[in-house]
PQR file of N, CA, C, O and H, with PARSE charges and radii, in Angstrom:
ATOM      1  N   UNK A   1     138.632 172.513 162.910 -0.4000 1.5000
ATOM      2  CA  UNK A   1     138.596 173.549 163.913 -0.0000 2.0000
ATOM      3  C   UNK A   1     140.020 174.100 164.077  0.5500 1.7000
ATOM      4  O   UNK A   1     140.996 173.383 164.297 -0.5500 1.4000
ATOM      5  N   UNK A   2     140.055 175.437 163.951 -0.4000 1.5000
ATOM      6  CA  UNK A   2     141.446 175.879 163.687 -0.0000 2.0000
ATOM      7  C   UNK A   2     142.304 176.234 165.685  0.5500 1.7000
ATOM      8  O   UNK A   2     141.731 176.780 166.627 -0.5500 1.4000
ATOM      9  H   UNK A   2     139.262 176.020 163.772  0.4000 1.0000
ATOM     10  N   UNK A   3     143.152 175.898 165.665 -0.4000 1.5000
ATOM     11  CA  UNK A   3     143.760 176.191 167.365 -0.0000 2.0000
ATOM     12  C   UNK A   3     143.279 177.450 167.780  0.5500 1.7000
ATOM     13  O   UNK A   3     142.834 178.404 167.143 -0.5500 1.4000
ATOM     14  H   UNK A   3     143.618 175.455 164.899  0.4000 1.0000
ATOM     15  N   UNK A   4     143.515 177.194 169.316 -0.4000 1.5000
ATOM     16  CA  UNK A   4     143.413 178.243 170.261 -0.0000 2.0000
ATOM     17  C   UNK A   4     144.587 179.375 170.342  0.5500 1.7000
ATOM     18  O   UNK A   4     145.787 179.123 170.233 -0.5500 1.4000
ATOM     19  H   UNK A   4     143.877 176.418 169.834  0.4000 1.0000
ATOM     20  N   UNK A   5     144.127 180.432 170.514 -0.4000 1.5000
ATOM     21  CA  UNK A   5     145.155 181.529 170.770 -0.0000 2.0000
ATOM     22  C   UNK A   5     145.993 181.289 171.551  0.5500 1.7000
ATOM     23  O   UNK A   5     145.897 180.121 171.929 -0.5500 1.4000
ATOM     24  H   UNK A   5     143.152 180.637 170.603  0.4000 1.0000
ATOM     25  N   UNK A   6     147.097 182.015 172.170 -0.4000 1.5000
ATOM     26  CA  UNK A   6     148.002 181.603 172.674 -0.0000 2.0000
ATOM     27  C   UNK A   6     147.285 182.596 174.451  0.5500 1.7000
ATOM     28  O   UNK A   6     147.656 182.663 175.623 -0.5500 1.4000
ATOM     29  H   UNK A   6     147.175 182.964 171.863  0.4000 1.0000
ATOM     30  N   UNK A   7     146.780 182.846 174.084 -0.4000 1.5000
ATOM     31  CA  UNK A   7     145.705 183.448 175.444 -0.0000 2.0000
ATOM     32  C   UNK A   7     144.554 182.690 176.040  0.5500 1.7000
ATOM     33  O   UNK A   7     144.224 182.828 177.218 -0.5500 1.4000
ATOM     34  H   UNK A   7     146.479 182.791 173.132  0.4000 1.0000
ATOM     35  N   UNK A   8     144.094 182.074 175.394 -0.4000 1.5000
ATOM     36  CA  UNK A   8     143.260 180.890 175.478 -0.0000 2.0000
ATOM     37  C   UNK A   8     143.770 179.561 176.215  0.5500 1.7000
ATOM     38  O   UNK A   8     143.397 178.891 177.177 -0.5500 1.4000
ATOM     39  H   UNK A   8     144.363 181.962 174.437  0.4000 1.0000
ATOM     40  N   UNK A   9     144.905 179.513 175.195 -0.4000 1.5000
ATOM     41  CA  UNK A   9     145.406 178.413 175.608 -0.0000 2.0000
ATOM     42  C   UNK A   9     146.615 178.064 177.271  0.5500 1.7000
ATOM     43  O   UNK A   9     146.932 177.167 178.051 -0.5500 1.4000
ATOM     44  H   UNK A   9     145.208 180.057 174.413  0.4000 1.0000
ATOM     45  N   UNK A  10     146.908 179.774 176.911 -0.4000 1.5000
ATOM     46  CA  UNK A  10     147.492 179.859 178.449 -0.0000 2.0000
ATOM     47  C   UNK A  10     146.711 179.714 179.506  0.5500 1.7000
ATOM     48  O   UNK A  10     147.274 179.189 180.467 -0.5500 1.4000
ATOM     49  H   UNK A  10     146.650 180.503 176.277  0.4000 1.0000
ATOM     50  N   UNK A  11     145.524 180.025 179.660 -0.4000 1.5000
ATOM     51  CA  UNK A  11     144.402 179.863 180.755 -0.0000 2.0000
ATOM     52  C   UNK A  11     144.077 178.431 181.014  0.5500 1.7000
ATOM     53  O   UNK A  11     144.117 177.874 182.111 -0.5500 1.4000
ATOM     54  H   UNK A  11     145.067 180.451 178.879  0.4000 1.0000
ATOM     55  N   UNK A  12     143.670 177.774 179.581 -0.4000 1.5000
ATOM     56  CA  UNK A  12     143.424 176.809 179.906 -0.0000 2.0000
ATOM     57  C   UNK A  12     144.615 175.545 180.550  0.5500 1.7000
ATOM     58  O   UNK A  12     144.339 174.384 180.851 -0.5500 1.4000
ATOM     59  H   UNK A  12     143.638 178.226 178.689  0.4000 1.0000
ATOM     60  N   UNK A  13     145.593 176.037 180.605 -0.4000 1.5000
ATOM     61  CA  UNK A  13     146.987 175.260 180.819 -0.0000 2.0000
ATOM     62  C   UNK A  13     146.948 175.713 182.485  0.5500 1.7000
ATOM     63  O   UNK A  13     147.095 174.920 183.415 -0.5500 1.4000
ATOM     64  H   UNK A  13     145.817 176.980 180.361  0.4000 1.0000
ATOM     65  N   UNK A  14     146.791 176.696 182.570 -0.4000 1.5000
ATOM     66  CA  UNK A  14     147.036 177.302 184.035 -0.0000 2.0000
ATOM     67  C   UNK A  14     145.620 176.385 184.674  0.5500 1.7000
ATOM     68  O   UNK A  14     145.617 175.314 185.281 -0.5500 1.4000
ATOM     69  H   UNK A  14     146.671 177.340 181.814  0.4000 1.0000
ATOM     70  N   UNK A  15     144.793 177.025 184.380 -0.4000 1.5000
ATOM     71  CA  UNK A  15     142.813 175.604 184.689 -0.0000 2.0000
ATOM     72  C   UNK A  15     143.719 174.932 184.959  0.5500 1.7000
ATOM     73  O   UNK A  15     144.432 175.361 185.866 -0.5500 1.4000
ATOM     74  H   UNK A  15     144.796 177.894 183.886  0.4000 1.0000
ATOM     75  N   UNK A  16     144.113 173.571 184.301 -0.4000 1.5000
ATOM     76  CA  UNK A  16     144.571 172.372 184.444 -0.0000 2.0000
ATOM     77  C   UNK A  16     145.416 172.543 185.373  0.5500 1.7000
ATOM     78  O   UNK A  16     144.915 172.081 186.398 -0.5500 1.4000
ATOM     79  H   UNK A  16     143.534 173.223 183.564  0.4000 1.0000
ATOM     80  N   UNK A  17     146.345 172.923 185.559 -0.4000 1.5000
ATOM     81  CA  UNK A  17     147.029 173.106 186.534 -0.0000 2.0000
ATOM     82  C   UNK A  17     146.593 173.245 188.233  0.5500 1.7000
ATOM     83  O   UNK A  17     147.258 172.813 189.174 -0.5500 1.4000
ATOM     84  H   UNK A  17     146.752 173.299 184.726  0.4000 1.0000
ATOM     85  N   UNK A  18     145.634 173.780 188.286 -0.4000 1.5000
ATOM     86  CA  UNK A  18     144.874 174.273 189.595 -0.0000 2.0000
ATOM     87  C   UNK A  18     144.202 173.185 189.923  0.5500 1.7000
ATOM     88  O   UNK A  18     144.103 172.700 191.050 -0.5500 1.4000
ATOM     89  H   UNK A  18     145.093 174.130 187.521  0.4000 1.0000
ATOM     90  N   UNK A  19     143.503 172.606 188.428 -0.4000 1.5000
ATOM     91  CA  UNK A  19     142.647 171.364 189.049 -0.0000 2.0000
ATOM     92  C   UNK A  19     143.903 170.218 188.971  0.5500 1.7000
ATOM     93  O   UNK A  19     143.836 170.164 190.199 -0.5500 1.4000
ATOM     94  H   UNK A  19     143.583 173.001 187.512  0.4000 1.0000
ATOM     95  N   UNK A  20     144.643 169.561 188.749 -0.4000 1.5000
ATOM     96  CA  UNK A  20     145.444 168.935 189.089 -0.0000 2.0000
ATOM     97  C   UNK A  20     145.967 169.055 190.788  0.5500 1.7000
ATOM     98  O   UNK A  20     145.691 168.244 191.672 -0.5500 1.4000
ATOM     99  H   UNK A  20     144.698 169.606 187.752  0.4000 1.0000
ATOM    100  N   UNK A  21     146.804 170.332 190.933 -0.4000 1.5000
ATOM    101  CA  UNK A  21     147.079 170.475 192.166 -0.0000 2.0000
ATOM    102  C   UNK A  21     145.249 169.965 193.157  0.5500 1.7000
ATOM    103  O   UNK A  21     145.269 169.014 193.938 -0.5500 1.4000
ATOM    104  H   UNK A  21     147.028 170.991 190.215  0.4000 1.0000
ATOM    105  N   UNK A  22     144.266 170.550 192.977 -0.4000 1.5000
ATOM    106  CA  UNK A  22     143.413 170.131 193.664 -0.0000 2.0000
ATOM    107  C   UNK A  22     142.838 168.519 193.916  0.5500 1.7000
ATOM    108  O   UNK A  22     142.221 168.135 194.909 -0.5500 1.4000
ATOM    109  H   UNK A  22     144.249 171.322 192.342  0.4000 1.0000
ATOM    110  N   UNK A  23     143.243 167.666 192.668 -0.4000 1.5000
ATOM    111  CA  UNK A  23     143.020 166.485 192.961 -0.0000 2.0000
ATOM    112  C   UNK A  23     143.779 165.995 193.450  0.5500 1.7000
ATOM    113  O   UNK A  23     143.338 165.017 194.054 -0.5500 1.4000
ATOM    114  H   UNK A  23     143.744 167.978 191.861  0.4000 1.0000
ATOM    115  N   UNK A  24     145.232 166.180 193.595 -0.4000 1.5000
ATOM    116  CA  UNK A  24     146.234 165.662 194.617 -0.0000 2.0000
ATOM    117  C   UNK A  24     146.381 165.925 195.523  0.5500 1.7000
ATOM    118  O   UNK A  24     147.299 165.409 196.161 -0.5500 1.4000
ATOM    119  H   UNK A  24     145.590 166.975 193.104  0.4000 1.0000
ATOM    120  N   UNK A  25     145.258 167.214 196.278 -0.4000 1.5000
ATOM    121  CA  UNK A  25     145.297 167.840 198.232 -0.0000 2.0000
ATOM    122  C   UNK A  25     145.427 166.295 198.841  0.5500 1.7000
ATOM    123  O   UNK A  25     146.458 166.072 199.474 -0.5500 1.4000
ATOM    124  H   UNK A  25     144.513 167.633 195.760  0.4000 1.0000
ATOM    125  N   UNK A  26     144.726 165.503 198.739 -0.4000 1.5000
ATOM    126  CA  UNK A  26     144.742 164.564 199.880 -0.0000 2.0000
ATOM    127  C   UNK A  26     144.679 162.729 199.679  0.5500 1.7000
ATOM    128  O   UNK A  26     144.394 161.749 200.368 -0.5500 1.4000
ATOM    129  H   UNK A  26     143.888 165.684 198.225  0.4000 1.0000
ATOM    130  N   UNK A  27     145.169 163.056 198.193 -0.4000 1.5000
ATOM    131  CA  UNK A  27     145.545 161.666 197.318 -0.0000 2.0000
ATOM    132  C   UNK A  27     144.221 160.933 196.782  0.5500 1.7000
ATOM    133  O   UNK A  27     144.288 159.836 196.228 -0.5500 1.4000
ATOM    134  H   UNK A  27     145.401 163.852 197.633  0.4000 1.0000
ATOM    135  N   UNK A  28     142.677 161.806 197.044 -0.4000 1.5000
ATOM    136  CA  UNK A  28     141.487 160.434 196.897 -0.0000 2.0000
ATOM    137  C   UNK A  28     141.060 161.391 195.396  0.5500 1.7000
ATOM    138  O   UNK A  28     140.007 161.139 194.811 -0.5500 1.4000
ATOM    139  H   UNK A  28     142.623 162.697 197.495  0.4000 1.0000
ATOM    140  N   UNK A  29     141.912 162.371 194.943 -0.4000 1.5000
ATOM    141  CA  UNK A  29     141.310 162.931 193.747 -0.0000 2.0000
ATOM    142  C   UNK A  29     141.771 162.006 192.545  0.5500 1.7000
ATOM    143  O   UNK A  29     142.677 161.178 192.633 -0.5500 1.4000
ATOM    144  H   UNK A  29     142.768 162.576 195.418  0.4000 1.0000
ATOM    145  N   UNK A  30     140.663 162.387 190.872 -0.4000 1.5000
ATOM    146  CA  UNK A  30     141.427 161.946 190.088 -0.0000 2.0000
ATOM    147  C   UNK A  30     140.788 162.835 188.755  0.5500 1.7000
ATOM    148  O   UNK A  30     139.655 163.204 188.448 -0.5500 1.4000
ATOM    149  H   UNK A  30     139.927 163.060 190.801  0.4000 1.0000
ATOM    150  N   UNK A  31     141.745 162.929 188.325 -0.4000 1.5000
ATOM    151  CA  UNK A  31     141.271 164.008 186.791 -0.0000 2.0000
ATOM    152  C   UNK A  31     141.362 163.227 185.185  0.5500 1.7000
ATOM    153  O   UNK A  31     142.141 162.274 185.218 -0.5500 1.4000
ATOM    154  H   UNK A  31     142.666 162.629 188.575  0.4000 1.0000
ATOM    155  N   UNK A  32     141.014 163.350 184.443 -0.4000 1.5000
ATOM    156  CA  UNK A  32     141.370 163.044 182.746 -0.0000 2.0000
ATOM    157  C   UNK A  32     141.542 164.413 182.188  0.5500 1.7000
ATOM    158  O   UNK A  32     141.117 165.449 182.700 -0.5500 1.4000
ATOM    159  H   UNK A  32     140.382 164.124 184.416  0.4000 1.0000
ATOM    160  N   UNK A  33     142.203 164.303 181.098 -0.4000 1.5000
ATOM    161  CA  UNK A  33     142.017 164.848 179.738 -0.0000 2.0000
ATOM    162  C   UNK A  33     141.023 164.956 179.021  0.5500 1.7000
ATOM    163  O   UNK A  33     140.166 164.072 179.030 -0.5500 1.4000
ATOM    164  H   UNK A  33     142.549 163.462 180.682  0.4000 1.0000
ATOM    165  N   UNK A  34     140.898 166.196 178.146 -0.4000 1.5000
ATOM    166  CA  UNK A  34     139.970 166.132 177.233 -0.0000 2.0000
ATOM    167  C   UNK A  34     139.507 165.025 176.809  0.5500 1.7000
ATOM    168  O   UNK A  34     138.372 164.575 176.967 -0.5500 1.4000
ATOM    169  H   UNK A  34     141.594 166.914 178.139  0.4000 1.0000
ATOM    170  N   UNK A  35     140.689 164.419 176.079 -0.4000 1.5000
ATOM    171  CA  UNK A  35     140.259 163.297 175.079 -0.0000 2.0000
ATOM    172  C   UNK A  35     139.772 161.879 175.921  0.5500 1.7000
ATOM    173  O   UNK A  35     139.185 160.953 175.362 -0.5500 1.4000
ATOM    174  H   UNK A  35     141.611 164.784 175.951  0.4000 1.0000
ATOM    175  N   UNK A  36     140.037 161.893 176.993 -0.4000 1.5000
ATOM    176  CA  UNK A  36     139.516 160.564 177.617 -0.0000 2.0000
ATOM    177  C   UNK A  36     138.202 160.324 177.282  0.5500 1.7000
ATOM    178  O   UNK A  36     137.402 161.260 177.284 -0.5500 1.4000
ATOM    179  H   UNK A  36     140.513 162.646 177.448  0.4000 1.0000
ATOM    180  N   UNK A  37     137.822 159.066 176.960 -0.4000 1.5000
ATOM    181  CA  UNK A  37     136.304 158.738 176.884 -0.0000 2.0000
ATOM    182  C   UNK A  37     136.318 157.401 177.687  0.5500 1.7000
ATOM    183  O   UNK A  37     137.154 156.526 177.913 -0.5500 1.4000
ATOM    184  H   UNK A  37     138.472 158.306 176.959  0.4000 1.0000
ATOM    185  N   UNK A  38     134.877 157.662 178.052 -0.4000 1.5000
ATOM    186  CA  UNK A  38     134.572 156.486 179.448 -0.0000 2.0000
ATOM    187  C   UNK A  38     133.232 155.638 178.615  0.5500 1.7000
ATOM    188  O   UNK A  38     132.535 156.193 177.765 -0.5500 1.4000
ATOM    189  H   UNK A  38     134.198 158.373 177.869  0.4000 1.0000
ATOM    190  N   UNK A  39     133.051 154.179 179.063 -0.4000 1.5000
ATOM    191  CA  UNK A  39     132.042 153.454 179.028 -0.0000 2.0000
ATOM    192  C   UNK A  39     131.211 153.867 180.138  0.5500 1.7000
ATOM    193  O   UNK A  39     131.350 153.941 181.359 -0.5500 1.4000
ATOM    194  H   UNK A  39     133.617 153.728 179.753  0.4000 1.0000
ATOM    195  N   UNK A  40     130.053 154.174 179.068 -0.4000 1.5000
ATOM    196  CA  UNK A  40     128.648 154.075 180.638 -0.0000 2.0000
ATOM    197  C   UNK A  40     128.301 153.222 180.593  0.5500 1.7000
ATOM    198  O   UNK A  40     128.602 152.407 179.721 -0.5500 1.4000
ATOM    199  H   UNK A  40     129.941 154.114 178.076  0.4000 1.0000
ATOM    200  N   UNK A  41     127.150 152.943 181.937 -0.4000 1.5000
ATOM    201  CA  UNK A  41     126.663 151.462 182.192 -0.0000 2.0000
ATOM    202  C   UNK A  41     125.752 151.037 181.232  0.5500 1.7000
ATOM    203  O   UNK A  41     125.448 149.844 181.245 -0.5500 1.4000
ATOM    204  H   UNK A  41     126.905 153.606 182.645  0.4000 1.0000
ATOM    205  N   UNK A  42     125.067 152.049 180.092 -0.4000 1.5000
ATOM    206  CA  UNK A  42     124.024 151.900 179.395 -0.0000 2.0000
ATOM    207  C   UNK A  42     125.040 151.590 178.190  0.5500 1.7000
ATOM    208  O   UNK A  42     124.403 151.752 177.149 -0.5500 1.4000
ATOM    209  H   UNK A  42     125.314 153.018 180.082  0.4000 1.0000
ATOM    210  N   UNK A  43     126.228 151.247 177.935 -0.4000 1.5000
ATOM    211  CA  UNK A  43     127.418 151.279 176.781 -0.0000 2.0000
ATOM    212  C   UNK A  43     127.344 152.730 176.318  0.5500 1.7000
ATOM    213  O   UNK A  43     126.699 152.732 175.270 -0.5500 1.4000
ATOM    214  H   UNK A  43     126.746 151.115 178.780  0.4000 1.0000
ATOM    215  N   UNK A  44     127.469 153.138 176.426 -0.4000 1.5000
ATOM    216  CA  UNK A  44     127.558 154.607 175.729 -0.0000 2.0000
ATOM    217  C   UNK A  44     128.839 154.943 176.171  0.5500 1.7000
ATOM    218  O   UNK A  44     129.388 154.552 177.201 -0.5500 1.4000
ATOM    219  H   UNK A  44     127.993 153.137 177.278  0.4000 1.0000
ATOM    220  N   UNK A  45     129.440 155.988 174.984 -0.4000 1.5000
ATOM    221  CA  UNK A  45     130.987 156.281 175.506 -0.0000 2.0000
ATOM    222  C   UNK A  45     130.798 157.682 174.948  0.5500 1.7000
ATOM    223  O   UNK A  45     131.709 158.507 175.031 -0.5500 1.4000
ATOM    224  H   UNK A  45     128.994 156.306 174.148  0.4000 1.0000
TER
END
């Protein structure tokens, strides 16, 4: 998969940004990264 434009990628940098600031309003937020992968209770990741 070839990269994102540099327009694309500015938005999505700015996104992150907004939701970051929003999970830190009142300290009980929490965010990942793309690449994070989680165990479900059924094992599935």
């Amino acid at each position: 998969m070839p990269p994102t434009g540099s327009e694309t990628d500015e938005r999505n940098f700015n996104l992150i940004g907004q939701l970051w600031a929003w999970t830190q309003q009142d300290g009980t937020g929490v965010g990942f990264g793309s690449s994070g992968g989680f165990t479900l209770p059924n094992s599935a990741v």
